[in-house]
C-alpha positions as CSV (number, residue, x, y, z in Angstrom):
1,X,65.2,-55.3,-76.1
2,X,63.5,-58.1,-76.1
3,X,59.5,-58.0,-76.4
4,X,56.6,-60.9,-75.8
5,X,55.7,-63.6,-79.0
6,X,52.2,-64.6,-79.3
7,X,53.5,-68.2,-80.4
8,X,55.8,-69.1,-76.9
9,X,55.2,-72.6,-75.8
10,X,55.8,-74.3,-72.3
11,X,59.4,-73.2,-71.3
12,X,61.6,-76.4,-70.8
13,X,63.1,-77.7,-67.7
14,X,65.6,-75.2,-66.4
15,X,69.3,-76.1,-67.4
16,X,71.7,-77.3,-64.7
17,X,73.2,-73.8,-62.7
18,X,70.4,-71.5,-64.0
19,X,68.3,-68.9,-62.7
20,X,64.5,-68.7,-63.8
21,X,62.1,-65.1,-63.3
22,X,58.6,-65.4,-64.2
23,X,56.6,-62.4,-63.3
24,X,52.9,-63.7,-63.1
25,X,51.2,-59.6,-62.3
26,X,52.4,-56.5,-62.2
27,X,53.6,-56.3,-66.1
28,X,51.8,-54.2,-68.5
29,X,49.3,-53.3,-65.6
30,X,49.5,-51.5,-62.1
31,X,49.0,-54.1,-59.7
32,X,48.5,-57.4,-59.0
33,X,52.3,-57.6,-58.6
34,X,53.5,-61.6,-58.0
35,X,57.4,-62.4,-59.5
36,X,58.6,-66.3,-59.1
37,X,62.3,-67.2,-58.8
38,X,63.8,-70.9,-59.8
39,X,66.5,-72.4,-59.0
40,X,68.1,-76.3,-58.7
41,X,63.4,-76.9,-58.5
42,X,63.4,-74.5,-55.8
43,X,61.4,-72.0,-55.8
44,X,61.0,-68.2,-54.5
45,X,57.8,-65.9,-54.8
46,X,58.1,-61.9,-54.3
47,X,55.4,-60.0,-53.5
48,X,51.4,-61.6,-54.2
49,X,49.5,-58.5,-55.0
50,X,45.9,-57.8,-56.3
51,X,44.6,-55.7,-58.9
52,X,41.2,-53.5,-58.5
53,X,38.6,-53.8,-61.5
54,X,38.0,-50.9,-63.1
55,X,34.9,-50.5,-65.7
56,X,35.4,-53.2,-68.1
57,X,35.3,-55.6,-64.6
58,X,31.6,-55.4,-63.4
59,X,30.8,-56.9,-60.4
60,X,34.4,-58.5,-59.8
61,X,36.3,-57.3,-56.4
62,X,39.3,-58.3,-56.7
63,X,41.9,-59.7,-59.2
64,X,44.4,-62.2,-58.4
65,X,47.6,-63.3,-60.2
66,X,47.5,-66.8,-62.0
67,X,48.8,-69.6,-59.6
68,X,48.3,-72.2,-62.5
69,X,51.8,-72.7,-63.2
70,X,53.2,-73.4,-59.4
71,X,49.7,-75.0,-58.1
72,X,51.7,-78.4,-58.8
73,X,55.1,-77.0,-57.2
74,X,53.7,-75.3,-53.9
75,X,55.9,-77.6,-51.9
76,X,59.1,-76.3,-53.9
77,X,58.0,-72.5,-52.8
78,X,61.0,-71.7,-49.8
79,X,59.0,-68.6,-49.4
80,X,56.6,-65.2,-49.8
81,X,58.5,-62.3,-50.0
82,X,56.8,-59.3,-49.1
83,X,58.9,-55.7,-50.1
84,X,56.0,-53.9,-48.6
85,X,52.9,-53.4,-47.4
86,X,50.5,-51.9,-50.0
87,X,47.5,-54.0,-51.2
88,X,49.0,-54.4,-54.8
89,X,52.0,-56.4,-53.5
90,X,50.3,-58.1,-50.0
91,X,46.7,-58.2,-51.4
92,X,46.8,-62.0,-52.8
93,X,48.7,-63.6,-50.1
94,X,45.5,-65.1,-48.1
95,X,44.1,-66.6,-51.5
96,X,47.9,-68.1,-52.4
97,X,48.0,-69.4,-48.9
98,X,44.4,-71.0,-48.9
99,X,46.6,-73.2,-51.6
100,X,49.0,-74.0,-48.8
101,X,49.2,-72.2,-45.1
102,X,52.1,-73.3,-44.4
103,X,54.2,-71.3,-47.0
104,X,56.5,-69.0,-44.9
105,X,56.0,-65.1,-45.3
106,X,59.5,-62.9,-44.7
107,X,58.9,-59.0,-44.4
108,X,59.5,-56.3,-42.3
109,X,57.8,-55.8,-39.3
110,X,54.9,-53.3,-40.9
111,X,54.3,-55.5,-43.9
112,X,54.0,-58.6,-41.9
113,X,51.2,-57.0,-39.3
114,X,49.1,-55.7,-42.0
115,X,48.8,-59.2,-43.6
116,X,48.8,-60.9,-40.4
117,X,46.0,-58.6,-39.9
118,X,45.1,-59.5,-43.1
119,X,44.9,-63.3,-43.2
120,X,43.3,-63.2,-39.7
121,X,40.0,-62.5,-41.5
122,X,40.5,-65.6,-43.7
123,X,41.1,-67.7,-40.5
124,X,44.4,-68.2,-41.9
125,X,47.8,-68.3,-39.0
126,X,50.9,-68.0,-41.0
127,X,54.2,-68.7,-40.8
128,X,56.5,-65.9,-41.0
129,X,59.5,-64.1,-39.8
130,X,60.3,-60.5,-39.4
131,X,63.4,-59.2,-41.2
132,X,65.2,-55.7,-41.2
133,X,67.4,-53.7,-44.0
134,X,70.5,-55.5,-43.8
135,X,69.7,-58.9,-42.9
136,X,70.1,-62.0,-44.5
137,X,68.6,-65.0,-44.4
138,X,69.1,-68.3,-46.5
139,X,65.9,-69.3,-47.5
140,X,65.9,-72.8,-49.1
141,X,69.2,-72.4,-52.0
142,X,68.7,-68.6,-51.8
143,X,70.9,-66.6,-49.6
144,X,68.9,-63.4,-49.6
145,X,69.7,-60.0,-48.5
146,X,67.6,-57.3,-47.8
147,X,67.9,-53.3,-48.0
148,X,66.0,-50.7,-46.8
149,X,64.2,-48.7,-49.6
150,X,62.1,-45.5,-49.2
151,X,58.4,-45.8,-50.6
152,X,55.1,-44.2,-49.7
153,X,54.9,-46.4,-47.0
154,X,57.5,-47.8,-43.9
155,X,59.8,-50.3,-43.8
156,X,59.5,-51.2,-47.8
157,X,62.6,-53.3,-48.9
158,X,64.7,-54.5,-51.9
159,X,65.8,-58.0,-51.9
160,X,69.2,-59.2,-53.4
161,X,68.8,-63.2,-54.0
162,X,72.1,-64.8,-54.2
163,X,72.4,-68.3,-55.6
164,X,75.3,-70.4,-57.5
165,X,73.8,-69.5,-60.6
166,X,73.8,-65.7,-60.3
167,X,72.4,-62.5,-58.5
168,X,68.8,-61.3,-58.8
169,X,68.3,-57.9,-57.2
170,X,64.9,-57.1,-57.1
171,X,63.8,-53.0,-55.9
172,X,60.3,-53.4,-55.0
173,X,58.2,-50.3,-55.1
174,X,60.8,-47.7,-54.4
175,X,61.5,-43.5,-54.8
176,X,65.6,-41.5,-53.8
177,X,63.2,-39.1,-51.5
178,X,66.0,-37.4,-49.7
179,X,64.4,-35.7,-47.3
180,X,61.7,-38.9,-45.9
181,X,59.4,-38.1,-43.3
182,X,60.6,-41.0,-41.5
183,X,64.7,-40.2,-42.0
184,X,64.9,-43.9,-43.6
185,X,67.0,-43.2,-46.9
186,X,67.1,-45.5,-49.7
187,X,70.4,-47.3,-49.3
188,X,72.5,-46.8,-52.0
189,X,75.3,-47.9,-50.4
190,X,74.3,-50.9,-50.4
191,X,73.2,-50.9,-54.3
192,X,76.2,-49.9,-54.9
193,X,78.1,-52.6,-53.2
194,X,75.9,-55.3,-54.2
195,X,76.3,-53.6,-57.9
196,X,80.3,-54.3,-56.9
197,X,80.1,-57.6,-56.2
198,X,78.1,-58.3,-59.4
199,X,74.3,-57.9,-60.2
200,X,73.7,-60.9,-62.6
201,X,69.6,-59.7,-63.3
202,X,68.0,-56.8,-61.9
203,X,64.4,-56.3,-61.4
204,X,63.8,-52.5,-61.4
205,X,60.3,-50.4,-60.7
206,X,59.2,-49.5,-63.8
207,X,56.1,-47.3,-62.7
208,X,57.9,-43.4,-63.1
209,X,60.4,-44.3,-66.1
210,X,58.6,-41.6,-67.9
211,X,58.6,-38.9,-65.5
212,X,62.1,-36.8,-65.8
213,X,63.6,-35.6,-63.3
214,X,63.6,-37.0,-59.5
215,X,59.8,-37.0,-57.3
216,X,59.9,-34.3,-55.1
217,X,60.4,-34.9,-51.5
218,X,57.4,-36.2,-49.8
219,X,57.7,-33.2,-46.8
220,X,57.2,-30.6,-49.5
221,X,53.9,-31.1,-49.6
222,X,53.0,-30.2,-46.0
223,X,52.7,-26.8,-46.6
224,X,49.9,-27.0,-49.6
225,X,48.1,-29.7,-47.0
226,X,48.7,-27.1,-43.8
227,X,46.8,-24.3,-46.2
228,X,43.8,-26.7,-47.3
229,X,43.6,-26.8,-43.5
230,X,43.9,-23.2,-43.2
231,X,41.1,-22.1,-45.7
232,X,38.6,-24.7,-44.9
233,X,35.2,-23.6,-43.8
234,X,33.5,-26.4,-42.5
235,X,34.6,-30.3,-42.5
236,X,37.8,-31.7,-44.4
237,X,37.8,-34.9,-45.9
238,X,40.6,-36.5,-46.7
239,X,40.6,-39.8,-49.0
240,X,43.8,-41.7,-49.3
241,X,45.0,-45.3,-49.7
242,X,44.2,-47.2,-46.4
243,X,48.5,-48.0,-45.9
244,X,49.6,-44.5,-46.6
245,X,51.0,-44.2,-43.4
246,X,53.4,-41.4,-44.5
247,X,50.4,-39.0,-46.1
248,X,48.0,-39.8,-43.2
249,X,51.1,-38.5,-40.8
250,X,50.7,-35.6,-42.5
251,X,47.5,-34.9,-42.3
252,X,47.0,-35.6,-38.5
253,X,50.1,-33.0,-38.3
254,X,47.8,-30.4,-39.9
255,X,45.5,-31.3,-37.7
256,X,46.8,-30.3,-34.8
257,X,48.2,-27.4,-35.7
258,X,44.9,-26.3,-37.2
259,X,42.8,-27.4,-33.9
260,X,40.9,-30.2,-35.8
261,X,40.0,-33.6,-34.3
262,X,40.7,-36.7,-36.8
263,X,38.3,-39.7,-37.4
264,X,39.0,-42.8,-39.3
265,X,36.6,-44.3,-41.1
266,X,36.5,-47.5,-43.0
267,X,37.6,-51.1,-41.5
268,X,40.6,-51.3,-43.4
269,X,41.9,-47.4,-42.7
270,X,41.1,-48.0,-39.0
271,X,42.7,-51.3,-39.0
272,X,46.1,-50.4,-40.8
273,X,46.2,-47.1,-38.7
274,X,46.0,-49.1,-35.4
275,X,48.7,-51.3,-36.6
276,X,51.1,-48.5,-38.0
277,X,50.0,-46.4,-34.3
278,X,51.3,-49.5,-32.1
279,X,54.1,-50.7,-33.8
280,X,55.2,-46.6,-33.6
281,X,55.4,-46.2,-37.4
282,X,52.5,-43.5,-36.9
283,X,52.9,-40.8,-34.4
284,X,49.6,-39.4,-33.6
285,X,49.3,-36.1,-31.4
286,X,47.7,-36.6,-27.9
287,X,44.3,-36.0,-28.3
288,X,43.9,-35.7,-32.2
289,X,41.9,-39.1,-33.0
290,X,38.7,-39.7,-31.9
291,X,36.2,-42.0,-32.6
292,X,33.6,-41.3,-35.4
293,X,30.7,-41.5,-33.9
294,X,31.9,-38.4,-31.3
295,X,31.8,-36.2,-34.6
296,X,27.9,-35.3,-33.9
297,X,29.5,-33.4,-30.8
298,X,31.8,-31.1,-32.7
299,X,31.8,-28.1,-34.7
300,X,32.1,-28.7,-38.8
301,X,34.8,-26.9,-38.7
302,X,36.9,-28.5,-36.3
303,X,36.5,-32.0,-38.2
304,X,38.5,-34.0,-40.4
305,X,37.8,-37.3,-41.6
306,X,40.3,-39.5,-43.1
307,X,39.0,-42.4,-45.6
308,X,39.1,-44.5,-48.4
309,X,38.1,-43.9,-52.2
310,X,40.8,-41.8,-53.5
311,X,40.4,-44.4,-56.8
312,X,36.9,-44.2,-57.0
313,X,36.1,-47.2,-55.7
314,X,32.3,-47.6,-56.0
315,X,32.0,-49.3,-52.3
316,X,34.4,-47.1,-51.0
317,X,33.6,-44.1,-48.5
318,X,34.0,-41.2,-50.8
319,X,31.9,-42.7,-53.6
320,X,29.1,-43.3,-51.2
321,X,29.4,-39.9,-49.7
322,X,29.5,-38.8,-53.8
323,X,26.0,-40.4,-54.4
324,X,24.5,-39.3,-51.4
325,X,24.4,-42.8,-49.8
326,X,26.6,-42.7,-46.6
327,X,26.1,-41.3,-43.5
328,X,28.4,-38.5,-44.3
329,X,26.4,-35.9,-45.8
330,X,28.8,-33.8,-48.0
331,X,27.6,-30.1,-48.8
332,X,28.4,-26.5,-49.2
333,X,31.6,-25.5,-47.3
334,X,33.1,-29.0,-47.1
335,X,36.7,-29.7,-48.2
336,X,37.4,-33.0,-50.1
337,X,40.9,-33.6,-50.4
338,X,42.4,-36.1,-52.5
339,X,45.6,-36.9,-51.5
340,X,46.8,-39.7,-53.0
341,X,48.5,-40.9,-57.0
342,X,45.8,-41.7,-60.0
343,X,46.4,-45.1,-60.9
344,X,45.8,-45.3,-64.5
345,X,42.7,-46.5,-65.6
346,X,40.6,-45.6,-62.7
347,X,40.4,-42.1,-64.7
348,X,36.8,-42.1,-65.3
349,X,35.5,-43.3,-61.9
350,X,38.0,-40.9,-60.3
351,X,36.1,-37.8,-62.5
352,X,33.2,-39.0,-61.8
353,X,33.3,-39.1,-57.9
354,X,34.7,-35.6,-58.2
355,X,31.8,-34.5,-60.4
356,X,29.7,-35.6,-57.7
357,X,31.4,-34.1,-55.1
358,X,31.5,-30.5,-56.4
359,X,27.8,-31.3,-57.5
360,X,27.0,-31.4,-54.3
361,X,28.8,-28.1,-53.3
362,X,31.7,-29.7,-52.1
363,X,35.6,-27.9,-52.7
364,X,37.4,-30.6,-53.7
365,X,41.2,-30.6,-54.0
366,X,43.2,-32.8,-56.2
367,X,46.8,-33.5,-57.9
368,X,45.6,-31.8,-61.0
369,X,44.7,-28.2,-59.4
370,X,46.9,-28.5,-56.1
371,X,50.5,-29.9,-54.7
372,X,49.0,-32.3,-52.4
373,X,50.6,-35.5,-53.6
374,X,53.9,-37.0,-54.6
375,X,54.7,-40.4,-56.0
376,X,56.3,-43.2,-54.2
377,X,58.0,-44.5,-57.3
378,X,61.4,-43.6,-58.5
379,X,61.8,-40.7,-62.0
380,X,63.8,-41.5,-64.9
381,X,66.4,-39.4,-63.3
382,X,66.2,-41.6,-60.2
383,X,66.4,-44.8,-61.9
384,X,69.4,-43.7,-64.2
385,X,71.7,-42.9,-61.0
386,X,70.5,-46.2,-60.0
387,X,71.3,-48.2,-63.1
388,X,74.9,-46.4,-62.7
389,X,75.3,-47.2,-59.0
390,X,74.3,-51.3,-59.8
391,X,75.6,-51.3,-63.0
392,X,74.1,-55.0,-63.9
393,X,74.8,-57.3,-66.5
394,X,71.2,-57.8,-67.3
395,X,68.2,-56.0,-66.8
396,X,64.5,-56.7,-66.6
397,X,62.1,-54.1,-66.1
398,X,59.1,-54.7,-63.5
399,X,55.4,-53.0,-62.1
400,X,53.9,-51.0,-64.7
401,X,52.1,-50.8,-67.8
402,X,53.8,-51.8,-71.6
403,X,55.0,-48.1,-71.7
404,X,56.5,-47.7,-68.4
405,X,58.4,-50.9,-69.0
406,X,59.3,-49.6,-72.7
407,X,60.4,-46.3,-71.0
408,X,62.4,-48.1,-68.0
409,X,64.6,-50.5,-70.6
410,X,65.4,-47.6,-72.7
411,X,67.1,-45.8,-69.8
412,X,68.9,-48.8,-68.5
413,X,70.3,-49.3,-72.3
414,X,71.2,-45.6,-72.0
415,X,73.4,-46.1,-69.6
416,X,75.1,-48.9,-70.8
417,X,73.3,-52.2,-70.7
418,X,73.4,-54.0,-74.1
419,X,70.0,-54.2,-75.8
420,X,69.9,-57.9,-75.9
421,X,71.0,-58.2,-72.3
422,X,67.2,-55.8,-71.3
423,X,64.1,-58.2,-71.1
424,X,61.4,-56.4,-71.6
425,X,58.6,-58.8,-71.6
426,X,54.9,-59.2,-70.2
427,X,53.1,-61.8,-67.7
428,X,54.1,-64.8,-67.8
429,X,57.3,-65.1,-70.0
430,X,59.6,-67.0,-68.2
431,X,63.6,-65.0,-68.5
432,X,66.4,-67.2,-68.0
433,X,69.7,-66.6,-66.5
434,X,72.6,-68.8,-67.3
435,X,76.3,-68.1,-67.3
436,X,75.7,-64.1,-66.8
437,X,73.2,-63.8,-70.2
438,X,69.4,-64.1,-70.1
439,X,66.8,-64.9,-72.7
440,X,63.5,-66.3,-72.9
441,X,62.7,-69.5,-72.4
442,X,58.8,-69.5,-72.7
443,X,55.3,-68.7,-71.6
444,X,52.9,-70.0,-69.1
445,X,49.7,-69.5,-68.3
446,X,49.4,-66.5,-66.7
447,X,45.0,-64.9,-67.5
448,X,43.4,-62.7,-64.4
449,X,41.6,-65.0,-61.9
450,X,39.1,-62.9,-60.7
451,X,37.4,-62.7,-57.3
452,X,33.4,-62.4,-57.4
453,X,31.8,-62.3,-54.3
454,X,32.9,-65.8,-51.9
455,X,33.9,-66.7,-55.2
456,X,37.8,-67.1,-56.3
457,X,38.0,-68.5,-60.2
458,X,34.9,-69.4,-61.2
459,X,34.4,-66.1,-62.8
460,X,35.8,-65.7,-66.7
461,X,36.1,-63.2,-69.3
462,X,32.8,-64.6,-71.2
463,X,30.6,-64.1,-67.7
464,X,32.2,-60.5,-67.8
465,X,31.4,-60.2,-71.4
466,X,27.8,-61.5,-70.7
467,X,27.5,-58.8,-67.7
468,X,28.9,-55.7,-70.3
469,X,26.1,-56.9,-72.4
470,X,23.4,-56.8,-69.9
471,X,24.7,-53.7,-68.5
472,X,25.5,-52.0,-71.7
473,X,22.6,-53.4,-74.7
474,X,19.9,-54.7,-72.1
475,X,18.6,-58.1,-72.7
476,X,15.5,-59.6,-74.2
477,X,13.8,-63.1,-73.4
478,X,11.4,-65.0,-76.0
479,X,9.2,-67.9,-74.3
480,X,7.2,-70.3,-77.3
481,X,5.2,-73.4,-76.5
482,X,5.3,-75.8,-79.4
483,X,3.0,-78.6,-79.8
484,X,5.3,-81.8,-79.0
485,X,4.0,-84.3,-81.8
486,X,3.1,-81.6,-85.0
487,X,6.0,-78.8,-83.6
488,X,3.3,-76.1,-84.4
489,X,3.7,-72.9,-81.8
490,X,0.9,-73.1,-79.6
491,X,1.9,-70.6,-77.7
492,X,3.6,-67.4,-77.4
493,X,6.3,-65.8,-78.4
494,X,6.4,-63.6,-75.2
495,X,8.9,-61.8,-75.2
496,X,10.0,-59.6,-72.3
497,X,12.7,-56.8,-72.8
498,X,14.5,-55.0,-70.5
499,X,17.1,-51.8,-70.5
500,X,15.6,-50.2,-73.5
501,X,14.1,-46.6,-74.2
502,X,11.7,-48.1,-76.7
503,X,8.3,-49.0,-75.6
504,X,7.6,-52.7,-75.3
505,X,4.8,-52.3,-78.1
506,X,7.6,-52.5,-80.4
507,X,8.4,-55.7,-80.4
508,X,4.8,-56.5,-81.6
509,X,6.8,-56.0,-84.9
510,X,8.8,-59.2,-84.6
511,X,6.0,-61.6,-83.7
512,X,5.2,-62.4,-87.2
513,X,8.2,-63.1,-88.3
514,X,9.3,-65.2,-85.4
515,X,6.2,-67.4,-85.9
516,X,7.0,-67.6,-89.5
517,X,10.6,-68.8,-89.2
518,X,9.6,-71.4,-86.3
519,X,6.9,-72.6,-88.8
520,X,9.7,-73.0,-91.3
521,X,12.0,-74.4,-88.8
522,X,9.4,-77.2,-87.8
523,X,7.8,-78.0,-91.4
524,X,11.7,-79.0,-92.4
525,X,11.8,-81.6,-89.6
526,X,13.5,-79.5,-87.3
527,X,12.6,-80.5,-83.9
528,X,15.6,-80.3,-81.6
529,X,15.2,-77.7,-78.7
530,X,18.7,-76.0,-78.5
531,X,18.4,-75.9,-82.7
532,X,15.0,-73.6,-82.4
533,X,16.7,-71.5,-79.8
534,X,18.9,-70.5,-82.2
535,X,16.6,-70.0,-85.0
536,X,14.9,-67.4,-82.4
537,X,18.2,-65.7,-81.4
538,X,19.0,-65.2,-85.0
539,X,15.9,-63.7,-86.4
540,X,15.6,-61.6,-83.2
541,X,19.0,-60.6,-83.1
542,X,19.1,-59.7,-86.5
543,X,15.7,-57.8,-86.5
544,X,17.1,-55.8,-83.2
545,X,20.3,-54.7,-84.8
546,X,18.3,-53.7,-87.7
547,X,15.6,-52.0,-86.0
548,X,17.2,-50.7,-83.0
549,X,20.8,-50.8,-83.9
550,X,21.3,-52.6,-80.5
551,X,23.2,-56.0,-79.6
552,X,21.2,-57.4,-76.7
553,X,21.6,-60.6,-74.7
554,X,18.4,-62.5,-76.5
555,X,17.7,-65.4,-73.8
556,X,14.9,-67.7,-76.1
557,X,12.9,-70.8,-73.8
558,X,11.6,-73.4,-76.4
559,X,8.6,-75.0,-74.2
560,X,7.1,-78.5,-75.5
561,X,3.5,-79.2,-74.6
């Protein structure tokens, strides 16, 4: 297989007849999925996701993929497309298109209302067309052709880009559930004659490779949903991802034969549930839903509430409800059920809100102590049928972290693929197709661009570092007036510290020795602001991790007078 080096430069042009991938999100991490296609300088995007912060991220929103390398080429891009709906693969669209509106979006009819929906917020009215499993469309030099796939969501597709230089098939997000809720199958007819006619490069979901087996059907877990219903003494509240039309189904089914009344709550729940009700992707039972603010005028246990949070998303619903600062006031008796996958990394938060939760004498149901969730993404087992079915020349594994891609080559060498025809690589590392044989042809920039506030960019990994350090070591600010013609301290230090147990009074401790090494800074001559500054960050710093055995953010202000 081939892996990532630390010392790739700027890939050349591409030769004459080739094919170009570079994946700029979505490898080694969950999310933020965004994969570029070249060919005779045109080019192809599929999918534009986001990626949510998690700890390490504090105070960031969102995080896009890296436009960098086609901000130059946007008038090369044919198109967006979109395999389906969720916020991972739709989520960056409004901030790619700020770029250029006019970039066409292709997806099926779901995905392309929710980021309609979507992009209607940012004041942005694309341009896209609606396609359906078995379509094709020539879009620019590639003749693409799409297939219906079966996900945790409606109408998710593959794509199969034909061009003179070779077939890309690309799977999206996508599971074998043979049983959907929605009778849609994955078509593996069509993989299979797409795999006849040749599969040059194909670009498989990566995020199950190292669960064996095949996911369970997604209708089996009706029955551990219908007894959550069953059991509950007062209010049920549901948390899932706000485009998990096939899980909220569910639920409202369980409502109604438990003779509860549904709420939404959350824009972005109510919005994608509105969408997926009209278009008929949702079925909702006559009299089911009802607003929330009707909820004062039922009985606890006739409620259900259906939200967001299921990741631990601090803004989100259920953390609110989890710290006591909603207007859902969880206690005794209620029911919290999370019904949706644990994205890794989000471990911690996820724990926590359930902590909370139960803290507050909630019952709180989960993956880990109940059936009440399946994955959307395809098993080892599921892939190897797959691999067998397409039976490409080259492989390239896509969406997950390093060991789901690790996992993902391995099986696609098992069943027959040559190790130096699998490309296992990471963001940014373009993979070259030419004459039916791949390898890699460079890197380009491809670093998190992360959104903070009305802010898109400006943001970098040393503010983040900077707001670890004030969030994690506290921070400590030293004002001295020196006199301007002898440099003698005149007044101060002050120093003001904040985030530490210690009482203030020990500092005192450091006064001396700060006006001491100031003296000896301005007897030598040393008069330059900035250069004092960092004779009090030193001594202070020093003294701190001595004293202390902290690493603050030490903010000195070197007044003249």
């Amino acid at each position: 297989m081939i892996h990532p080096h630390p010392e790739l430069g700027l890939p050349a042009p591409l030769r004459r007849g080739g094919v170009r991938v570079t994946p700029l999100g979505g490898l080694g991490e969950i999310g933020r999925n965004m994969t570029v296609v070249e060919h005779a300088g045109q080019l192809l995007v599929i999918d534009c996701g986001v990626l949510f912060p998690d700890d390490s991220h504090p105070g960031i929103d969102l995080i896009l993929p890296d436009f960098e390398s086609i901000a130059d080429r946007l008038d090369d891009v044919q198109a967006i497309v979109l395999t389906h709906g969720h916020e991972d693969h739709i989520g960056g669209v409004p901030y790619l298109l700020r770029l250029k509106p006019d970039i066409p979006l292709i997806g099926s009819q779901l995905t392309l209302a929710l980021i309609e929906a979507k992009l209607k917020e940012h004041r942005i009215t694309p341009y896209s067309l609606t396609v359906s499993a078995g379509q094709r469309e020539q879009l620019g030099v590639f003749d693409c052709e799409f297939v219906a796939v079966n996900h945790s969501i409606p109408d998710a597709l593959a794509v199969a880009m034909r061009t003179p230089g070779g077939t890309v098939l690309h799977t999206g997000d996508f599971k074998m559930d043979q049983l959907p809720l929605d009778g849609r199958l994955t078509d593996l007819r069509a993989f299979a004659r797409l795999g006849e006619e040749g599969v040059d490069l194909f670009l498989t979901d990566s995020t199950n490779a190292e669960v064996p087996g095949f996911v369970s059907p997604e209708r089996e877990i009706s029955s551990a949903i219908d007894k959550v219903f069953r059991h509950a003494e007062r209010r049920i509240i549901v948390a899932c991802f706000s485009s998990h039309v096939h899980r909220v189904q569910q639920v409202l089914n369980a409502a109604e034969k438990a003779g509860r009344k549904v709420a939404f709550m959350g824009r972005s729940m109510v919005r994608n549930m509105g969408i997926a009700a009209d278009l008929g992707y949702l079925h909702i039972p006559e009299g089911v839903v009802v607003d929330v603010k009707k909820l004062d005028q039922l009985a606890d246990r006739q409620v259900v509430l259906i939200c967001t949070g299921s990741q631990g998303e601090p803004m989100a619903a259920l953390s609110r409800m989890a710290n006591r600062e909603h207007q859902i006031d969880v206690g005794p008796g209620d029911t919290v059920l999370l019904a949706s996958s644990l994205i890794p990394g989000n471990e911690n938060a996820v724990y926590r809100v359930i902590n909370g939760l139960m803290r507050l004498g909630a019952n709180v149901i989960h993956k880990g102590n109940a059936r009440v969730h399946v994955s959307g993404h395809a098993a080892a087992g599921e892939l190897l049928y797959v691999y067998n079915l397409v039976q490409p020349r080259n492989v390239m594994p896509v969406h997950g972290e390093w060991r789901h891609l690790v996992a993902n080559g391995e099986l696609a060498i098992a069943t027959g693929v040559g190790r130096d025809h699998v490309a296992v690589v990471e963001d940014g590392i373009a993979v070259d197709l030419y004459k039916g044989r791949i390898k890699i042809a460079g890197a380009v920039p491809c670093g998190y661009v992360y959104v903070d506030g009305s802010s898109v960019g400006a943001a970098d990994d040393a503010l983040l570092k900077d707001r670890r350090i004030l969030r994690d070591e506290g921070f400590i600010s030293i004002i001295v007036v020196i006199d301007s013609d002898t440099g003698k301290v005149i007044g101060g230090p002050e120093i003001t510290a904040r985030g530490f147990v210690e009482d203030a009074e020990i500092f005192e401790d450091i006064r001396p020795q700060l006006e001491r090494v100031l003296d000896e800074a301005t007897s030598s001559g040393t008069r330059d602001i900035y250069a004092l500054q960092q004779v009090i960050r030193r001594s202070v710093g020093s003294w701190v991790g001595r004293k202390i055995r902290r690493r603050p953010m030490i903010i000195p202000v070197v007044i003249e007078a």
